[in-house]
PLY file of the C-alpha trace (Angstrom):
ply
format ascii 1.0
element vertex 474
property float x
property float y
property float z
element edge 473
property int vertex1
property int vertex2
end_header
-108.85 -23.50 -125.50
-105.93 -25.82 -125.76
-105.55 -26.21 -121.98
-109.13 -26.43 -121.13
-109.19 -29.64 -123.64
-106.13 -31.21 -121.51
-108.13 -30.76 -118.29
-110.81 -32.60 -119.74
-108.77 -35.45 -121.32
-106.99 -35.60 -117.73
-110.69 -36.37 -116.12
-111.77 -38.85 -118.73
-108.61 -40.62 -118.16
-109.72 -40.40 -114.26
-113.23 -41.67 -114.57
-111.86 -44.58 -117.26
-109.16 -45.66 -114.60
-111.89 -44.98 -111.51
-114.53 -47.21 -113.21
-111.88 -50.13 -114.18
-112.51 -53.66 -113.06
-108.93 -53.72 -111.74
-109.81 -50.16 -109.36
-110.59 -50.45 -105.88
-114.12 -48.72 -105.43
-114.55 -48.93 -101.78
-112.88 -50.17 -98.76
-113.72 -53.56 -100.10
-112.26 -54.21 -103.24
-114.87 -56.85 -104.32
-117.17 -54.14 -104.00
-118.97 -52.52 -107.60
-120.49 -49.40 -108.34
-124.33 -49.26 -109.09
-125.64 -47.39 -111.75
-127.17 -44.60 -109.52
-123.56 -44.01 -107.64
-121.75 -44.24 -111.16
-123.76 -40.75 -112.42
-123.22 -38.88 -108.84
-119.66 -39.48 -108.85
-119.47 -38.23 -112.64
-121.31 -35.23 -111.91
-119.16 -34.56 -108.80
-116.03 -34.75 -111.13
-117.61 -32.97 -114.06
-118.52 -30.10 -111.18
-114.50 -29.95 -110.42
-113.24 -30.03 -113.39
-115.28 -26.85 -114.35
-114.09 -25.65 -111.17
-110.25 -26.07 -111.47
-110.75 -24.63 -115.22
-112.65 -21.32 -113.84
-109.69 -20.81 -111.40
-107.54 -21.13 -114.18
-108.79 -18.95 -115.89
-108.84 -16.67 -113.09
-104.86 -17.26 -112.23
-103.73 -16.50 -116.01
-105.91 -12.82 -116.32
-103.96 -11.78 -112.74
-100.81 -13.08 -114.50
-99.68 -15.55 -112.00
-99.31 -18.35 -114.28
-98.83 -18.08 -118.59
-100.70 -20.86 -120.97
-97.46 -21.45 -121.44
-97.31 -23.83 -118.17
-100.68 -26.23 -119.03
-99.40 -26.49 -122.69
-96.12 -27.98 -121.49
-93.88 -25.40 -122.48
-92.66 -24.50 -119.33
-90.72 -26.03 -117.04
-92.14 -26.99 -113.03
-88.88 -24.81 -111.91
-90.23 -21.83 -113.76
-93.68 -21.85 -111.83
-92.08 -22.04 -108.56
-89.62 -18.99 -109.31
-92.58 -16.98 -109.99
-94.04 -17.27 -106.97
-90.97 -17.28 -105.17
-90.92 -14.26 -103.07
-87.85 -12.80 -104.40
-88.72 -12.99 -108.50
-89.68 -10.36 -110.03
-93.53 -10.20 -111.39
-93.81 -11.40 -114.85
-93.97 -9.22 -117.76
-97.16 -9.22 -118.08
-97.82 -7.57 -114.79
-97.67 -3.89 -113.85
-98.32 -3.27 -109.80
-100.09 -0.29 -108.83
-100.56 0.72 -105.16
-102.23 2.69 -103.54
-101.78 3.64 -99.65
-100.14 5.44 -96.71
-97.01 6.12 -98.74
-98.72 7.51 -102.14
-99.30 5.95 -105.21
-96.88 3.67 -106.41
-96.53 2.44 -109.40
-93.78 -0.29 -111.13
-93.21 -1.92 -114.26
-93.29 -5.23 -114.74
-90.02 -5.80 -114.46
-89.13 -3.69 -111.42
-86.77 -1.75 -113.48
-89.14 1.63 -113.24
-90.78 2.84 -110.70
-92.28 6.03 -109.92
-93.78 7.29 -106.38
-96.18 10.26 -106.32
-96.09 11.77 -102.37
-96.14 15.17 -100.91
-97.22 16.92 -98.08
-98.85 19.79 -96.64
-98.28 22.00 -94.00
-100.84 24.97 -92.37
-99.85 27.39 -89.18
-101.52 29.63 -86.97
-99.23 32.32 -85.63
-100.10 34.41 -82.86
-97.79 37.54 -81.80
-97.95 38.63 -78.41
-96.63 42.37 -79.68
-98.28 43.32 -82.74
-96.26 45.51 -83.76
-93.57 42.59 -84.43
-96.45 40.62 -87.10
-100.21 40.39 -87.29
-101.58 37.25 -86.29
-102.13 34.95 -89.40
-103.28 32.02 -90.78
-100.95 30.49 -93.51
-99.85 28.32 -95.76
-96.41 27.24 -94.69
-95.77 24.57 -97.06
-97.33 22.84 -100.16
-94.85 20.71 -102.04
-95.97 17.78 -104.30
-92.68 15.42 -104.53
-92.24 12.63 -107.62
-89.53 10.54 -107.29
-88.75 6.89 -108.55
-86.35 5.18 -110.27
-85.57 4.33 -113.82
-83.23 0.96 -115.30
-83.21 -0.38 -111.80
-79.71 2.11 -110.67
-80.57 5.38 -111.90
-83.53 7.34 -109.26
-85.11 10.72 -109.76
-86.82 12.77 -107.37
-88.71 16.27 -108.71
-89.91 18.73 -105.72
-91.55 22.18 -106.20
-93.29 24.39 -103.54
-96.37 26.53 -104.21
-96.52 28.48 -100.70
-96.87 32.34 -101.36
-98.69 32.14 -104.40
-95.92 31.18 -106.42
-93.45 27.79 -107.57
-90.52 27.71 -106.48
-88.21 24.67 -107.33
-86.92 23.02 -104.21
-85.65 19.49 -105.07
-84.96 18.05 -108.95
-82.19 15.54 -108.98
-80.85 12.18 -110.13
-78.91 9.88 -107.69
-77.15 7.07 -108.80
-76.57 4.04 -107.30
-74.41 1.09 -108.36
-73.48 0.82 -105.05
-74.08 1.69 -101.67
-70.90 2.83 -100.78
-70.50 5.25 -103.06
-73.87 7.40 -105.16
-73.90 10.00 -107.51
-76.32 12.87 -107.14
-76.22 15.68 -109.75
-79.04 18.63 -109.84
-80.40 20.59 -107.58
-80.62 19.46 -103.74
-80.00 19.78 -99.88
-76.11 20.30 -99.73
-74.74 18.59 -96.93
-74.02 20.75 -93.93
-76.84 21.91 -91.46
-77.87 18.81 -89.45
-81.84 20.47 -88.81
-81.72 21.33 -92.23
-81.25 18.01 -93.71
-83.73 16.55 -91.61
-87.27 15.95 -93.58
-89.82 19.19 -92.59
-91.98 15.99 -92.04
-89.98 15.40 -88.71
-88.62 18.35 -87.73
-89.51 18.30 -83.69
-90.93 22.14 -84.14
-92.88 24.30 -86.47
-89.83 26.34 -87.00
-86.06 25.17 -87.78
-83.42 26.81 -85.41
-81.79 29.65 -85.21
-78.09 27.82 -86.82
-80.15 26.53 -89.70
-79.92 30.51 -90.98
-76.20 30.22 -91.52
-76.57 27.51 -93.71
-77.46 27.03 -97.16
-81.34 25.63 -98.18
-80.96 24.26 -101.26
-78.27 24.75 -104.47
-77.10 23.00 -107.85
-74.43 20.88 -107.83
-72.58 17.49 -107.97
-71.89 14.93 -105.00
-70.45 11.85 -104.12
-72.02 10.21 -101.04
-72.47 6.77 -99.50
-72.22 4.54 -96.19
-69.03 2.08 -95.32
-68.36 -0.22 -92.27
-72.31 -1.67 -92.62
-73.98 2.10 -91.79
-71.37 3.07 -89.08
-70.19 6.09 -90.75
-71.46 8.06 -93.92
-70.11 10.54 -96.02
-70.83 13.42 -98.83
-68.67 15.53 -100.59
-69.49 17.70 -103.49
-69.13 21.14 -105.83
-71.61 24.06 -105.80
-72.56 26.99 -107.09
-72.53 28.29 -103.61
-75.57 30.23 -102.02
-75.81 32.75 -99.13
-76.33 31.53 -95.80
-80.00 30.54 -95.84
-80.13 30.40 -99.59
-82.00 28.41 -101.97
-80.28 29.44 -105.36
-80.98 28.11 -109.39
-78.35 30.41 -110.82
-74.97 31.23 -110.65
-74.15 34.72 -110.77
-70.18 34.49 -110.65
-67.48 32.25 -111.00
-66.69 31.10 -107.72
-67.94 27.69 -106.50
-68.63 26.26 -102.77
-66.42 22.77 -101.89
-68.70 21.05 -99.25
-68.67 17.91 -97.03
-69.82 16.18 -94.24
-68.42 13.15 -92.30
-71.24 11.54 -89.84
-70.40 8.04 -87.69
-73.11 5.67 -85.93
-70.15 4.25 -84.00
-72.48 1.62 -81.97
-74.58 0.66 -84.99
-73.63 -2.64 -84.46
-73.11 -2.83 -80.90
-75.15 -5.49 -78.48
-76.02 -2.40 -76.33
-78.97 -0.42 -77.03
-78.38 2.73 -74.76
-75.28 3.04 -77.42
-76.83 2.80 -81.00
-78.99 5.89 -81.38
-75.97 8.27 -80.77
-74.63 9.80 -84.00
-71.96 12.35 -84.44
-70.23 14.66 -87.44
-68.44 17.64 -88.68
-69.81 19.24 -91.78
-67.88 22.36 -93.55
-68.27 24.47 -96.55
-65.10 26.43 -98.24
-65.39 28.98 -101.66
-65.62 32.22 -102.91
-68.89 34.36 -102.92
-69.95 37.59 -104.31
-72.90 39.73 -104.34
-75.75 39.52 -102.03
-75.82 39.61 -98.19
-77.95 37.33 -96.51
-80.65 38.73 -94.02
-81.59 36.68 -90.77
-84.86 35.72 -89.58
-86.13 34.89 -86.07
-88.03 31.71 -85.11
-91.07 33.88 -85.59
-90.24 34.40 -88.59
-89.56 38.63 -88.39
-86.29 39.73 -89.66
-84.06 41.16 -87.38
-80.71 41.65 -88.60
-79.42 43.21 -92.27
-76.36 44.86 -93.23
-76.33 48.14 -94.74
-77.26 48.94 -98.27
-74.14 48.84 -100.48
-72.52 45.70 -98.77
-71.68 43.02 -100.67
-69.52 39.68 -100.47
-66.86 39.87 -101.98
-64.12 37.02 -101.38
-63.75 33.91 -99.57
-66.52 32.89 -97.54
-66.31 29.03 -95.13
-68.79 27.53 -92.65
-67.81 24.62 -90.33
-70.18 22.49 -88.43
-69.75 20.07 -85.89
-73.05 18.19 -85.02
-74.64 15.41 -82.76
-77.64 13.24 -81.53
-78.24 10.98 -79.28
-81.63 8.84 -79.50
-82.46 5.91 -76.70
-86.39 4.57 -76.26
-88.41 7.59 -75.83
-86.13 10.32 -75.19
-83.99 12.13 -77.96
-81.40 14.58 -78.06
-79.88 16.67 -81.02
-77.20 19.81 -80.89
-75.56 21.56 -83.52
-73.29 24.55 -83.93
-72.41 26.55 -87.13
-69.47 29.41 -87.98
-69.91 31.26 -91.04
-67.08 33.05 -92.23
-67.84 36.14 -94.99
-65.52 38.64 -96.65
-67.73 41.81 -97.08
-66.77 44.72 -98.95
-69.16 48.43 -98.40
-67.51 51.34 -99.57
-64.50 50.41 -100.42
-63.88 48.94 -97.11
-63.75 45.24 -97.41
-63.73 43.08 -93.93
-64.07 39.08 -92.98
-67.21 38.50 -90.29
-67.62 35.52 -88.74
-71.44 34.98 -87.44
-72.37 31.87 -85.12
-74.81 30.17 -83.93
-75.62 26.90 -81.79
-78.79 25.22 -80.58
-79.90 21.98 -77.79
-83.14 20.35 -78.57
-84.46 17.59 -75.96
-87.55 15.53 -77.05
-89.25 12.77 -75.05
-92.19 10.36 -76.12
-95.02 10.47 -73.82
-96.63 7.46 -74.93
-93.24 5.15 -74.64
-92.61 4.84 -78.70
-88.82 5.42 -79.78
-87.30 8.75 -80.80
-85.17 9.05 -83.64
-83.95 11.32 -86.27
-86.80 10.33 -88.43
-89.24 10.98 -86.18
-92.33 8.98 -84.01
-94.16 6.43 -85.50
-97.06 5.89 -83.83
-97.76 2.43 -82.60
-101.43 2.65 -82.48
-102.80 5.35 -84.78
-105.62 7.80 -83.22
-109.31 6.02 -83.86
-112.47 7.36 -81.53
-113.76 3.57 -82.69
-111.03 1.76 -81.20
-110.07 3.87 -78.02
-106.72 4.94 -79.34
-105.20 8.26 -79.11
-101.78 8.31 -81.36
-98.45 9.65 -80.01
-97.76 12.19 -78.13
-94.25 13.75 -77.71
-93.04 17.16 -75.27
-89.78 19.29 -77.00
-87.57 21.81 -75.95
-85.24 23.76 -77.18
-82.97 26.81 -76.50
-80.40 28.86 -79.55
-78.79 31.62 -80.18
-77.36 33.52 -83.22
-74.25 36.49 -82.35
-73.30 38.39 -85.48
-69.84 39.54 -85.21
-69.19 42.91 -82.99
-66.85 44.24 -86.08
-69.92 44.72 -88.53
-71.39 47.11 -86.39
-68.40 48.81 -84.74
-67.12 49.51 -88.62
-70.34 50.32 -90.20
-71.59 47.06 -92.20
-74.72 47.22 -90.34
-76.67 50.04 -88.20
-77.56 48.41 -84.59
-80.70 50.86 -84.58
-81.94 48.83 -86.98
-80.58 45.13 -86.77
-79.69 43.02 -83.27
-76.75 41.93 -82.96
-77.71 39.01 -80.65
-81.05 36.30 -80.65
-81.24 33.80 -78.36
-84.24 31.70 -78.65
-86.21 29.41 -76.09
-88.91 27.31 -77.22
-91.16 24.67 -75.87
-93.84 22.09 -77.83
-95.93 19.23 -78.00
-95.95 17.01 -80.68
-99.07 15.14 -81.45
-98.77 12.32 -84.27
-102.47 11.26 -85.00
-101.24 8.90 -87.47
-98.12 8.02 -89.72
-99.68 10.63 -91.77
-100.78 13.38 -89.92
-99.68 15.61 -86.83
-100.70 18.58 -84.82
-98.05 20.61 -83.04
-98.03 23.79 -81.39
-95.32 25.57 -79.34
-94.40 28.65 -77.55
-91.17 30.75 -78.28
-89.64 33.38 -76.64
-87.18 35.46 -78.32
-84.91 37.95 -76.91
-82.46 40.61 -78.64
-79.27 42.77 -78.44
-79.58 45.74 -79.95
-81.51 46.30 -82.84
-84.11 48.76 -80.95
-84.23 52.99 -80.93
-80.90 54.53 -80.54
-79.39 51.07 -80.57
-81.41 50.04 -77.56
-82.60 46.26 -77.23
-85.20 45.07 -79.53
-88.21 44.34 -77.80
-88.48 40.66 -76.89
-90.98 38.12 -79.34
-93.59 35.94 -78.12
-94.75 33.73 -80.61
-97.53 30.96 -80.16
-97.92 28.30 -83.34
-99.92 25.65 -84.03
-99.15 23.46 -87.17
-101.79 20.77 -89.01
-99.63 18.63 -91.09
-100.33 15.73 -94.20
-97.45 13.97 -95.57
-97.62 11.05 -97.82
0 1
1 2
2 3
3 4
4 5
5 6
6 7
7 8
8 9
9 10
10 11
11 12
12 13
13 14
14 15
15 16
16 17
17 18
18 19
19 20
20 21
21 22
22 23
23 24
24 25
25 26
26 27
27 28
28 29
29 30
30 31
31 32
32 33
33 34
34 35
35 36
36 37
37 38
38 39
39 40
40 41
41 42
42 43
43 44
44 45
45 46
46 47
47 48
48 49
49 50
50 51
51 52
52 53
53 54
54 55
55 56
56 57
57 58
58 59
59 60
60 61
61 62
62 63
63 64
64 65
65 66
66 67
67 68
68 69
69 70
70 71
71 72
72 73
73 74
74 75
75 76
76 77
77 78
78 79
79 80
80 81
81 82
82 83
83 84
84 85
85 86
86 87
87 88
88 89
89 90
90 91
91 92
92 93
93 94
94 95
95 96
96 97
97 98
98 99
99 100
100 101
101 102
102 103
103 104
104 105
105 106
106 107
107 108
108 109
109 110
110 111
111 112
112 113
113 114
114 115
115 116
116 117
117 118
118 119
119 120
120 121
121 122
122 123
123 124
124 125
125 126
126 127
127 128
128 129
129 130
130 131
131 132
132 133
133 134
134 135
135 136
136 137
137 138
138 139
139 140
140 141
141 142
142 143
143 144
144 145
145 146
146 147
147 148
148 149
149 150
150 151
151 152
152 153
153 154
154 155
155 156
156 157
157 158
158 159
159 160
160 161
161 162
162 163
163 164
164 165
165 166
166 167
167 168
168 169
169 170
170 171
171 172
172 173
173 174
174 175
175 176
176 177
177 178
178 179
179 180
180 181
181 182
182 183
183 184
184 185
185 186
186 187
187 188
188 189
189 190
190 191
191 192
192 193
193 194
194 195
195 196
196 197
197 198
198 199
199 200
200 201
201 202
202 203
203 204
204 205
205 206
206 207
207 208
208 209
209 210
210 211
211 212
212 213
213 214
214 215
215 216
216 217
217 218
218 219
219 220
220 221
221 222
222 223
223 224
224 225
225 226
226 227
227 228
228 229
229 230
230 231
231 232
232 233
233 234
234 235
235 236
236 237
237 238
238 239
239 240
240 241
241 242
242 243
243 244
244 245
245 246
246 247
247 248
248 249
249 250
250 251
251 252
252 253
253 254
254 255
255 256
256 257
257 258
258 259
259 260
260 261
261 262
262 263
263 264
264 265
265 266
266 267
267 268
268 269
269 270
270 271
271 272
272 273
273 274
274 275
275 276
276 277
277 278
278 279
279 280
280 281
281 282
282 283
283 284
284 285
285 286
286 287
287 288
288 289
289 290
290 291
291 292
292 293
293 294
294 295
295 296
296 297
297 298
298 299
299 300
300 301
301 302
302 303
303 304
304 305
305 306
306 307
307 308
308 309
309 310
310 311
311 312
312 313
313 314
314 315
315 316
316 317
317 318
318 319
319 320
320 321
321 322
322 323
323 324
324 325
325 326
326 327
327 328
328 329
329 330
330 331
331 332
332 333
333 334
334 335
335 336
336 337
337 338
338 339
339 340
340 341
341 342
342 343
343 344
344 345
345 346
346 347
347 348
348 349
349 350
350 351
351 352
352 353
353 354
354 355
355 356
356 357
357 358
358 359
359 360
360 361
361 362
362 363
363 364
364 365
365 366
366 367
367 368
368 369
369 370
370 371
371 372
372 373
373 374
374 375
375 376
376 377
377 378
378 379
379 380
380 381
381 382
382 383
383 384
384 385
385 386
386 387
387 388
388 389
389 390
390 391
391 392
392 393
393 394
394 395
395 396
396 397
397 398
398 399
399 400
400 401
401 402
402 403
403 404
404 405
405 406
406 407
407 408
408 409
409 410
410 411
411 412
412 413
413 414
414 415
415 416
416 417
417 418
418 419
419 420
420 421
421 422
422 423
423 424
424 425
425 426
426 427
427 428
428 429
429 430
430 431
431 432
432 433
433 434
434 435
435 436
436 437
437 438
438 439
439 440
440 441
441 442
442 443
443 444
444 445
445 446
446 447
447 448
448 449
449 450
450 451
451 452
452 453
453 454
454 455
455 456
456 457
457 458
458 459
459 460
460 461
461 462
462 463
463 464
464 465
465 466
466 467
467 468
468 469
469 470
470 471
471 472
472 473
């Protein structure tokens, strides 16, 4: 090869100058070279050339350097920018990696990537009453998750879940991104009210999500604008629906109304010199459109419905949720309350009434083994290993909720209160155990207590529920 010959012509020109009467051969330069210490030092450079020409060699098959460089063609500036840490990796390069985060893989350009993660999610259950659910095993969630991004501005993120024995399309959406301040997402996604909800079920500090979470919706199809100004301190979203019941996770539209939604959430103290100040976040999130056809039906931490309104009802007319929302996160201890009105117009009958439902929850974490809290949850800051000693992180939660349907659906017959409570109120306690960045145990006990919904529109009988949840996420 051309370069290899340039190498050598380099260490001929070496030896030549070396073995010159003009070159200094020792200390003294009076001094010659013998015969015998003319052929060592020849073999010694013959040795390193070969050497610097194998690591060569090696340098141009992991695309470090191109021929181009020996041969003169490029410029000394044009090595250094590629291994500058900020240049991109040359085109002949395509990175693959492989590790706590998924596989990753990018072009060599950078331009397109594309992330393969997911995550899995097991519970026991166990019911004190039995008549309120067997015990079980189950699957709660199994959702594979490809995401990445495509001519550097344009990302993509594809999320179905297989629980049940069936697919069901959760996330599948493009977001894009010219700038910070203000992204594009159009598809199919989280709209932007319920501040559990939009947490990741990777963090969520309980198996279950809280009793407001039911009044808002899962996931829906639409278009929204969303970014962060003043360096983080406040974001915002605001977008166009299809609109979904409360608790809904819809892929088709079934009328012509259409949900307005938004959400305004400050870090005020982002910025600020104090840290007791810059974990506390605050927002008001609301919903406003039109809605017809099916009711939504409300489950209990436990999963068991409890409330329904009669067959017949319907929506029919303007429905509007409003949401103001907080946390508060400072070293170990964390702190995150929410509170959610949903307003529905409901016809049955001929008879056509607006409800307003409600529902609030208080959730106090703190991190046994002194890492932060935070909205994203604990990162463990040395990962369970019997070889090393080390145990993980360990976190305690509690929490207390409660969901009121309004007194009007039962007192003019939109619901029977033999057969659906009228009140939940939820108390709950946990502890977290984070093995890992990848991996957690948790396991709780929740106490549920009703209004109404029993015989002859006595109380329901209060729900003891004990869960433990084995968790992968990548």
């Amino acid at each position: 090869m051309r370069k290899h010959g340039w190498i050598a012509a380099g260490a001929v020109l070496m030896l030549l100058f070396h073995t010159s009467p003009g070159y200094p051969q020792s200390g003294n330069p009076e001094e010659s070279l013998d015969a015998a210490t003319l052929r060592n030092e020849l073999r010694q450079l013959k040795e390193k050339v070969k050497e610097l020409e194998d690591r060569l060699t090696e340098m141009e098959a992991a695309g470090a350097v191109s021929s181009g460089v020996v041969q003169g063609t490029t410029p000394a500036s044009s090595l250094e920018k590629q291994f500058a840490p900020s240049a991109k990796p040359e085109a002949s390069s395509s990175p693959v990696s492989l590790d706590r985060k998924g596989l990753f893989v990018q072009s060599a350009d950078g331009d397109f990537q594309m992330k393969l993660r997911g995550y899995l999610q097991m519970d026991l259950r166990f019911y004190k009453d039995k008549d309120v659910s067997d015990d079980t095993f189950l699957l709660r969630r199994v959702r594979p998750i490809l995401e990445g991004t495509v001519f550097d501005y344009y990302d993509y993120r594809i999320m179905p879940d297989f629980t049940g024995g069936s697919a069901t399309l959760f996330d599948a959406y493009l977001d894009v991104h010219y700038w910070p301040e203000a992204r594009l997402r159009i598809g199919k996604f989280k709209p932007p009210v319920g501040l559990e909800r939009l947490r990741s079920p990777l963090n969520i500090s309980f198996p279950e999500l809280g009793l407001p979470t039911s009044l808002v919706p899962n996931r829906d199809i639409g278009i929204q604008l969303h970014g962060e100004v003043f360096d983080g301190a406040l974001t915002y979203a605001v977008g166009i629906f299809n609109g979904v019941k409360d608790g809904g996770n819809g892929d088709l539209d079934d009328n012509d109304g259409k949900d307005f939604e938004a959400r305004l959430f400050a870090h005020p103290f982002t910025g600020s010199e104090i840290d007791a100040l810059k974990g506390l976040g605050f927002g008001l999130a609301g919903t406003y459109g039109g809605q017809e056809g099916a009711l939504p039906a409300y489950k209990s931490i436990g999963q068991s419905q409890y409330f329904s309104y009669n067959k017949g009802a319907i929506a029919d007319g303007s429905r509007s949720r409003i949401s103001p929302q907080g946390y508060y996160y400072w070293g170990p201890f964390g702190l995150l309350g929410e509170y959610v009105l949903s307003s529905q117009e409901v016809a049955l009958n001929g008879l056509k009434e607006e409800f307003d439902n409600d529902a609030w929850q208080i959730q106090a974490t703190y991190v046994l083994t002194g890492e932060n809290a935070s909205y994203d949850g604990v990162k463990p800051k040395k990962p369970f290993s019997l070889k090393d000693g080390t145990w993980g992180s360990l976190e305690v939660a509690a929490r207390y909720g409660q969901l009121e349907v309004d007194a009007d659906v039962f007192r003019q017959g939109f619901a029977d209160l033999a057969q659906s409570a009228a009140k939940a109120e939820a108390m709950e306690a946990g502890l977290n155990w984070y093995l890992n960045g990848n991996v957690q145990i948790k396991t709780s006990l929740a106490h549920i207590e009703y209004s109404g919904g029993g015989t002859n529109g006595s109380d329901r009988e209060d729900e003891d529920v004990i869960f433990t949840r084995f968790q992968i996420g990548f």
